[in-house]
Structures are given as structure tokens and as C-alpha cells.
NUDREN-793514 format. One record per atom (N, C-alpha, C): atom name; x, y, z. Coordinates in steps of 0.02 Angstrom, whole numbers, always signed. Layout:
N
 name      x      y      z
   CA      X      Y      Z
...
end
This chain:
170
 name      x      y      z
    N    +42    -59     +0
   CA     +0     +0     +0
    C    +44    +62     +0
    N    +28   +119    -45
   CA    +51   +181    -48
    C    +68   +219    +23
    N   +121   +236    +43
   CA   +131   +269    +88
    C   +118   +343    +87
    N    +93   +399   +105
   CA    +81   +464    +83
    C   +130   +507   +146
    N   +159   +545   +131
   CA   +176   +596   +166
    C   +152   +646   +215
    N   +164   +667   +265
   CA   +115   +721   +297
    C    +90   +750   +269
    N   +121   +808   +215
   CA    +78   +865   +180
    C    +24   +820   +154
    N    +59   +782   +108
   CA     +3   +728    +75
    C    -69   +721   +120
    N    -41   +701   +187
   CA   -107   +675   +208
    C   -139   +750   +233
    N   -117   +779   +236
   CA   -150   +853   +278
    C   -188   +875   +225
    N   -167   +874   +135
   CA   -200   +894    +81
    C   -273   +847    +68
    N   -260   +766    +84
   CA   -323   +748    +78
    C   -387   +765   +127
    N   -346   +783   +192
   CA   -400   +808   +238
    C   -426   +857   +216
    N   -392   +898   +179
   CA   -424   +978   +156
    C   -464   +955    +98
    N   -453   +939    +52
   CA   -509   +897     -1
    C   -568   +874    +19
    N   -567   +823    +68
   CA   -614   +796    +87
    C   -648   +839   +132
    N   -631   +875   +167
   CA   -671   +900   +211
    C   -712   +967   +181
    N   -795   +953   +186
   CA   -841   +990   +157
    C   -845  +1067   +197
    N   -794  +1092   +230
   CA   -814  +1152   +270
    C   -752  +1160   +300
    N   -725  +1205   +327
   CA   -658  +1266   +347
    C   -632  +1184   +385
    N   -579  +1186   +425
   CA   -541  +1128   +461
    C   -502  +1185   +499
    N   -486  +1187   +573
   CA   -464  +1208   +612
    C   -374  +1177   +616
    N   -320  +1222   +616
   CA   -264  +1186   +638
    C   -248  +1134   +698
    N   -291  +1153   +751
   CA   -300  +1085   +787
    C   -346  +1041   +764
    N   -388  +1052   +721
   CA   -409   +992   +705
    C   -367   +950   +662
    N   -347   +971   +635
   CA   -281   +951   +575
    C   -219   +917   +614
    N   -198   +983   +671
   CA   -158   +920   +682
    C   -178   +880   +732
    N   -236   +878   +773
   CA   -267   +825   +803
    C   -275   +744   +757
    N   -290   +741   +708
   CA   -310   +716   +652
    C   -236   +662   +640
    N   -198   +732   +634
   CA   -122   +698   +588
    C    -67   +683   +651
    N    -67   +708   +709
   CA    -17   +682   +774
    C    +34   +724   +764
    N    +19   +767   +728
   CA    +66   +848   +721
    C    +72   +889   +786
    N   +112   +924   +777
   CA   +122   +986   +841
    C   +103  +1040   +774
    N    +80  +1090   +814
   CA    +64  +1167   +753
    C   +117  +1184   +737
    N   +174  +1186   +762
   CA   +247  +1200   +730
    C   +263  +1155   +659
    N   +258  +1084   +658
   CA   +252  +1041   +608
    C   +212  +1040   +565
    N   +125  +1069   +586
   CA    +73  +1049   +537
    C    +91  +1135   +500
    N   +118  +1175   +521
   CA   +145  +1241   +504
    C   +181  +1262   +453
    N   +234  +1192   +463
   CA   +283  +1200   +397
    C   +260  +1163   +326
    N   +210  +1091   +362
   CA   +179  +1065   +306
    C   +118  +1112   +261
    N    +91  +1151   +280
   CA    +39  +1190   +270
    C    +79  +1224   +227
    N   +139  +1255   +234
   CA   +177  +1302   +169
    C   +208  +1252   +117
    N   +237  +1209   +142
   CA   +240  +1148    +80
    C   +207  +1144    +33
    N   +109  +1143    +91
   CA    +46  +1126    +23
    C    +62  +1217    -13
    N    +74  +1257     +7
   CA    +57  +1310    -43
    C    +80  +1325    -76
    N   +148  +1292    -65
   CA   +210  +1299   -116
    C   +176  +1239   -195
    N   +173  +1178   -163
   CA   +154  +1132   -192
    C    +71  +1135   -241
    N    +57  +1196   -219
   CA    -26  +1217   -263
    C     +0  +1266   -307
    N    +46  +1303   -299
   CA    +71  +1351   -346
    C    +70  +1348   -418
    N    +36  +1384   -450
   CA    -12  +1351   -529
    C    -62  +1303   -548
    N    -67  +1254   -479
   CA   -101  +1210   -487
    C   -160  +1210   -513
    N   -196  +1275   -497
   CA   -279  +1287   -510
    C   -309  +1299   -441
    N   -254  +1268   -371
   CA   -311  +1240   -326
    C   -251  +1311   -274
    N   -311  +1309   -226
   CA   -251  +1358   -169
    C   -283  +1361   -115
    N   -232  +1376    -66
   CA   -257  +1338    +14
    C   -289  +1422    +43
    N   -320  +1431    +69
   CA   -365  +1494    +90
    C   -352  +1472   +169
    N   -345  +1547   +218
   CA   -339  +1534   +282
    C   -372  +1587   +307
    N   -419  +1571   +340
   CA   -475  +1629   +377
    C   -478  +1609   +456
    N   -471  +1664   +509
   CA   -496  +1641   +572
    C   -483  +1578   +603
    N   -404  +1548   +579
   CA   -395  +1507   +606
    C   -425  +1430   +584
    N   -460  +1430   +513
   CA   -490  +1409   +475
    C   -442  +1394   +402
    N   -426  +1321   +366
   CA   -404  +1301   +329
    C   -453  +1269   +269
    N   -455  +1305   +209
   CA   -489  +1266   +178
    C   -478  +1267    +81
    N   -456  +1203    +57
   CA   -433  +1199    -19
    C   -492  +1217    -60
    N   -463  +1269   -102
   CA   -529  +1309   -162
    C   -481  +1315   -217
    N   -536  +1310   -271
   CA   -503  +1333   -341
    C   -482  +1388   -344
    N   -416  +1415   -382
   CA   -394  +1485   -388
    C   -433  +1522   -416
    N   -431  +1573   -406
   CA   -488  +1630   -439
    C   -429  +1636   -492
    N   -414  +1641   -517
   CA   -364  +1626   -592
    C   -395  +1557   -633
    N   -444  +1512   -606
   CA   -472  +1483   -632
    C   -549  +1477   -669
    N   -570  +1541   -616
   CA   -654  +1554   -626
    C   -674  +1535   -682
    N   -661  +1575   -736
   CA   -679  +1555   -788
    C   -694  +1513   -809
    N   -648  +1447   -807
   CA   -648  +1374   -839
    C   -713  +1354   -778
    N   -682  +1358   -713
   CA   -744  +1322   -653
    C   -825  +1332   -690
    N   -831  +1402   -681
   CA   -876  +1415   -710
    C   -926  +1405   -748
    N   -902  +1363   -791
   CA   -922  +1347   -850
    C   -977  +1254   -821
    N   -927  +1248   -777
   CA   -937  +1182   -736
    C  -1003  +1199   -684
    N   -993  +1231   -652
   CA  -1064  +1235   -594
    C  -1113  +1285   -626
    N  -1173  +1262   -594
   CA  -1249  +1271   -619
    C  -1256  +1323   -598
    N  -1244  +1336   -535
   CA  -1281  +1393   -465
    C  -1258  +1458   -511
    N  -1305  +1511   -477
   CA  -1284  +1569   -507
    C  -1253  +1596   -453
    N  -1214  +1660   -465
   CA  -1183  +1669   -406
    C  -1205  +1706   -378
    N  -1177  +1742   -316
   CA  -1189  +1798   -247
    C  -1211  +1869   -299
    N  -1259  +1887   -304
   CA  -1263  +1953   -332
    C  -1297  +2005   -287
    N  -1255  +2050   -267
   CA  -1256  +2100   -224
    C  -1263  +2179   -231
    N  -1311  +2206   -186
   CA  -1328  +2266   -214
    C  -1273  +2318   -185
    N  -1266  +2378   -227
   CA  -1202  +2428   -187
    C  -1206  +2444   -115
    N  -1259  +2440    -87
   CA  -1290  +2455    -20
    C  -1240  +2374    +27
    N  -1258  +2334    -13
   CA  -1246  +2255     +0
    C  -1155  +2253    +25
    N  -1130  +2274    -49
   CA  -1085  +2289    -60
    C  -1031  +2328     +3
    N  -1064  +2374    +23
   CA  -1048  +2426    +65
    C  -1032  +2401   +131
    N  -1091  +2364   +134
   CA  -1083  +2344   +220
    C  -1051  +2291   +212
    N  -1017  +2252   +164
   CA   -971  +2192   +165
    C   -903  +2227   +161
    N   -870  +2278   +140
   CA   -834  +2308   +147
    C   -817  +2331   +197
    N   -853  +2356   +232
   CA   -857  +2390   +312
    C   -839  +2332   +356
    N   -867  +2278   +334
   CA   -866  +2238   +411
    C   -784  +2180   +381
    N   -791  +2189   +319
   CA   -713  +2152   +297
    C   -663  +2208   +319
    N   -664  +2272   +348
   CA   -594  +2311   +346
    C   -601  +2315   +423
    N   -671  +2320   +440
   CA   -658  +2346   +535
    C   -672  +2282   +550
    N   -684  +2219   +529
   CA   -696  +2176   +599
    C   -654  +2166   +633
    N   -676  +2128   +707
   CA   -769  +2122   +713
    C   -773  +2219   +718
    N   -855  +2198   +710
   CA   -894  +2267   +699
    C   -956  +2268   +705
    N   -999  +2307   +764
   CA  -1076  +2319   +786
    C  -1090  +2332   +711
    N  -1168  +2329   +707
   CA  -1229  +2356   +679
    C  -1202  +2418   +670
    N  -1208  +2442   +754
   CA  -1204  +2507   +767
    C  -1147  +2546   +731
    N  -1111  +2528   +730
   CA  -1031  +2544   +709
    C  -1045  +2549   +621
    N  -1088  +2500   +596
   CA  -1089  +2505   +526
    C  -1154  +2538   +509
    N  -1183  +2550   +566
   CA  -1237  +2610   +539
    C  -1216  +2663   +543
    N  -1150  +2700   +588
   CA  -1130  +2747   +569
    C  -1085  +2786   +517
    N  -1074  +2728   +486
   CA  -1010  +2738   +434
    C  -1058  +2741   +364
    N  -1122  +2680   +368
   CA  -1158  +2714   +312
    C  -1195  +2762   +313
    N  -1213  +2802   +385
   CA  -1268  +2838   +397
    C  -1344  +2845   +390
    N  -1351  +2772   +383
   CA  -1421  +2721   +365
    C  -1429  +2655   +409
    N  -1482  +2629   +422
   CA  -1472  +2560   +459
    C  -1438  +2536   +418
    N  -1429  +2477   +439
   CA  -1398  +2409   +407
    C  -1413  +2344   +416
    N  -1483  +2344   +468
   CA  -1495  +2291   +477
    C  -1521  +2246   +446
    N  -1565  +2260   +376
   CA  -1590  +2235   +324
    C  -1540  +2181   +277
    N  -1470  +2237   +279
   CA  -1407  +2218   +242
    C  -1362  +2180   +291
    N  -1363  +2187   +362
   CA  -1348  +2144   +386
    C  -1365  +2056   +398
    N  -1425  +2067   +409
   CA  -1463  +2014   +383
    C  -1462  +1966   +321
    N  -1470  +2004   +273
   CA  -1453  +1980   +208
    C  -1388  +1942   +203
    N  -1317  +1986   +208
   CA  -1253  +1966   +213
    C  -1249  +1896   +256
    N  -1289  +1878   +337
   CA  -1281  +1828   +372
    C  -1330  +1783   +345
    N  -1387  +1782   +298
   CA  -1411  +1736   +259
    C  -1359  +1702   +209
    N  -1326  +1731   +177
   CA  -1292  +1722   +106
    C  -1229  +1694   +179
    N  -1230  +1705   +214
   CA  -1151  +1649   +236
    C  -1084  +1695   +208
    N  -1090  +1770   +206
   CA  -1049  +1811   +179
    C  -1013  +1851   +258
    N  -1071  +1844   +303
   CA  -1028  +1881   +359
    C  -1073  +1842   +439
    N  -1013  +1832   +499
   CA  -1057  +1794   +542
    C  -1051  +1825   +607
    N  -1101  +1807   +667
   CA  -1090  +1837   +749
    C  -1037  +1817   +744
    N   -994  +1848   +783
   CA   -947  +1808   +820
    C   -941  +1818   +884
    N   -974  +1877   +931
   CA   -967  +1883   +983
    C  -1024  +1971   +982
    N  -1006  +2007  +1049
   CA  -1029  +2037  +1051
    C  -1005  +2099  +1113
    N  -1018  +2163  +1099
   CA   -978  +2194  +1116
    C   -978  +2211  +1226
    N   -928  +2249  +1237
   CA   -958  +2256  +1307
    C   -986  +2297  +1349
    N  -1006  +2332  +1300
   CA  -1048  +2381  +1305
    C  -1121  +2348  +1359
    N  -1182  +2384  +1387
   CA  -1219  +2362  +1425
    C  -1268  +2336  +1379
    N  -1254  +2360  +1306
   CA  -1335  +2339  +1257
    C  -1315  +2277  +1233
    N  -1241  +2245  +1233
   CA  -1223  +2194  +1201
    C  -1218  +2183  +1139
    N  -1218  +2230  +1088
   CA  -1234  +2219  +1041
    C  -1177  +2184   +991
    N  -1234  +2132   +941
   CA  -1170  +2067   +905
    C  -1119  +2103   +856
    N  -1080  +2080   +863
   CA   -997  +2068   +806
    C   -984  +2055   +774
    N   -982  +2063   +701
   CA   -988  +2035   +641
    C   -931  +2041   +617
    N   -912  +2003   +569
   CA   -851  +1966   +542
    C   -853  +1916   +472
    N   -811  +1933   +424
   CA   -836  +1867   +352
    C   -796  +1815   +381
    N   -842  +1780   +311
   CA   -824  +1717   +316
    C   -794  +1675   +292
    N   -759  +1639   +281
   CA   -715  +1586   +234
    C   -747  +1590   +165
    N   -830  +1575   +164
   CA   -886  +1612   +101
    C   -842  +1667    +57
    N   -851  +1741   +107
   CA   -816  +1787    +85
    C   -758  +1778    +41
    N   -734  +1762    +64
   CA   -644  +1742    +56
    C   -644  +1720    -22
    N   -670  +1667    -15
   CA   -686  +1616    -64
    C   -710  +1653   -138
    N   -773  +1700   -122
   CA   -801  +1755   -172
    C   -780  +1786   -179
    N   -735  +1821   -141
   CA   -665  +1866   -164
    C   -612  +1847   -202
    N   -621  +1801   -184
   CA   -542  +1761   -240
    C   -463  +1783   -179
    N   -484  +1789   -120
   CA   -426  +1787    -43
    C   -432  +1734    -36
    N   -333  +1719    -31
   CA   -329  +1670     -3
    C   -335  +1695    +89
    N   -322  +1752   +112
   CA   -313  +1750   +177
    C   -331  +1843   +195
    N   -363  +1851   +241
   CA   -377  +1938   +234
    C   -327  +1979   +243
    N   -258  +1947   +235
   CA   -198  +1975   +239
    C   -198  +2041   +165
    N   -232  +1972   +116
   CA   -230  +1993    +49
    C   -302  +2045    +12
    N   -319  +2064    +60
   CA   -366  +2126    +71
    C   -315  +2186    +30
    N   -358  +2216    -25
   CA   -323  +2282    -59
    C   -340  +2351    +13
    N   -259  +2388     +6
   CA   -270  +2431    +61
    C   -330  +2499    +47
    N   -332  +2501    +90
   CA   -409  +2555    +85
    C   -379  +2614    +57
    N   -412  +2650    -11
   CA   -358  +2705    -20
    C   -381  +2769    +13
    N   -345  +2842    +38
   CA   -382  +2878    +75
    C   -374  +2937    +23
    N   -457  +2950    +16
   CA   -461  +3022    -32
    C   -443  +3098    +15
    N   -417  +3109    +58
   CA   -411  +3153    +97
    C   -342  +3164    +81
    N   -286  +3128    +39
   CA   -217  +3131    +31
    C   -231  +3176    -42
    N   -180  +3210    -29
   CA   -146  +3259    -91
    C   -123  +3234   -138
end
């Protein structure tokens, strides 16, 4: 029988697994320390490089997607139509991708409109999620994207977020 390598086996876990995989779960899984499943994890990204396929890392969250250098061809392959979003939509996914986490409140002031309609919407579509909530006395929830996001962005990691440009510069 084929012997497979760590990365090897850490890549089929990411294949197979239908939803994000946690680094302890990974290396729970593989008998890794995070220092080890750490170096194998850059191996796989080295080792996807052109491939089509690329490893995405969100929140501590690992998960193998086609390159957005591939869309096109994918495309052609799946039925679903995609995420189509209104500028309003748009807006508050931007807001909560540059400040999270981030209140309602916080993104009703930046659009100067509710947002709860669009908040809503965004946590239907699996584009942005609670994650907690603030400590303030009203409590109000914390929003944050999601691996979803990531994924519809064509990020591998929100490292790779374009910097916000500021029109107030000369």
C-alpha cells in the first residue's frame, strides 16, 4: 500500500473535508504539533502554486478552493448562479471586511443608514457571521466574514485585502 507523506495526508484532509478545518483539528487528526502541521501547510502552498487549486486561511480556519485565476474554466462547470449583491450590499461587506469584528451600530454609522436589512441579508448568504458581542451594557453582536467571503473574493487570507485608499491625501 502507498505510503503518503504528511503534507500529502493534511491535503487529503483539506479535499475531503466539506467546510473550513481548524489547525487543531488538522493536527489533532495527523499527530502533528502546530509548529510541524505549520511547515507542512507552506509545503501545500508551495506545492498548489499554478495548480488551479489554493489553500485559503481565515480565522484560524483552513480550507482547499479553486484559484480565482481559474473562474472562468470552473464556471463553465457549476450550475448555481452566483452571490449578486446590491451597492448598499456591497458597502456593508466592505465595512465589516476592513473593521472587523464590527456592531450594527458601528456600521450604521459609517453608512449613515441602518444596516440591519443588509446585515441580515449578508448573514443569510453565509458572507458575514456573529462572532461575539460587544461590552458595552446593550451587548450588541460582532460581525465578521467568512471563509464564504474569502472564497467570493478570490482571498486566499484577509492579509490579501487591497489597502483602503484615503481620498483626503494630496
Amino acid at each position: 500500500m502507498k505510503q503518503l507523506d504528511n503534507a500529502a495526508k493534511i491535503l487529503a484532509l483539506l479535499f475531503a473535508s466539506p467546510q473550513p478545518i481548524t489547525a487543531k483539528q488538522l493536527a489533532r487528526i495527523t499527530g502533528l504539533s502546530l509548529d510541524e502541521l505549520d511547515q507542512h501547510l507552506q509545503t501545500i502552498k508551495n506545492r498548489l502554486e499554478n495548480s488551479g487549486l489554493q489553500l485559503n486561511f481565515h480565522d484560524d480556519q483552513y480550507r482547499l478552493v479553486t484559484d480565482p485565476a481559474a473562474a472562468a474554466i470552473v464556471s463553465q462547470l457549476q450550475s448555481h448562479t452566483s452571490t449578486d449583491l446590491t451597492p448598499a450590499a456591497l458597502e456593508t461587506l466592505a465595512i465589516v471586511a476592513y473593521r472587523q469584528p464590527v456592531s450594527r451600530h458601528d456600521i450604521d454609522s459609517l453608512r449613515g443608514v441602518s444596516s440591519e436589512i443588509m446585515v441580515a441579508h449578508l448573514t443569510s448568504q453565509g458572507l458575514i457571521e456573529q462572532v461575539g458581542v460587544t461590552d458595552t451594557p446593550e451587548h450588541s453582536p460582532l460581525y465578521q466574514t467568512t471563509m464564504m467571503f474569502l472564497e467570493i473574493a478570490g482571498l486566499p487570507d484577509m492579509r490579501a485585502l487591497p489597502p483602503v485608499e484615503d481620498d483626503h491625501e494630496a
